[in-house]
C-alpha positions, 0 to 999 in steps of 0.5 A: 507532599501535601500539607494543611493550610493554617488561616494566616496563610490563607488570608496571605492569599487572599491578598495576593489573589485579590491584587494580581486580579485586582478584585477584592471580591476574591475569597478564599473559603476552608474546606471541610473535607480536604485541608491542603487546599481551599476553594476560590470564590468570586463574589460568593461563586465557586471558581476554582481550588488552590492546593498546597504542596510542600516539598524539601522546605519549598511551599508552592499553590496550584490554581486549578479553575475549570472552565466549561465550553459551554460557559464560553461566550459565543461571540468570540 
């Protein structure tokens, strides 16, 4: 079951975003029309959404970053 992200839980995080890819450049944005998620940012650039779910007392986020071929480097 899905439930809403609350601003202190957000900016928890962000925090752990920010430290397990050391960038602080790392933002997590509210979204307006779904409030069991929020947007990723990387320097002001959308790259992915986290949901939050929670279910039987236990609160788990899923990062969900899609990454188009043609994004891809051509050198690899």
């Amino acid at each position: 079951m899905s439930s809403t992200f609350s601003k202190p839980e957000a900016d928890r995080l962000q925090k752990y975003l920010q430290g397990k890819f050391s960038n602080p450049k790392i933002a997590l944005v509210e979204r307006k029309e779904a409030r069991d998620s929020v947007e990723v940012t990387l320097g002001g650039e959308f790259i992915g959404v986290v949901y939050k779910d929670e279910d039987d007392g236990e609160v788990s986020y899923d990062f969900n970053m899609a990454i188009l071929a043609m994004d891809l480097p051509t050198d690899a």
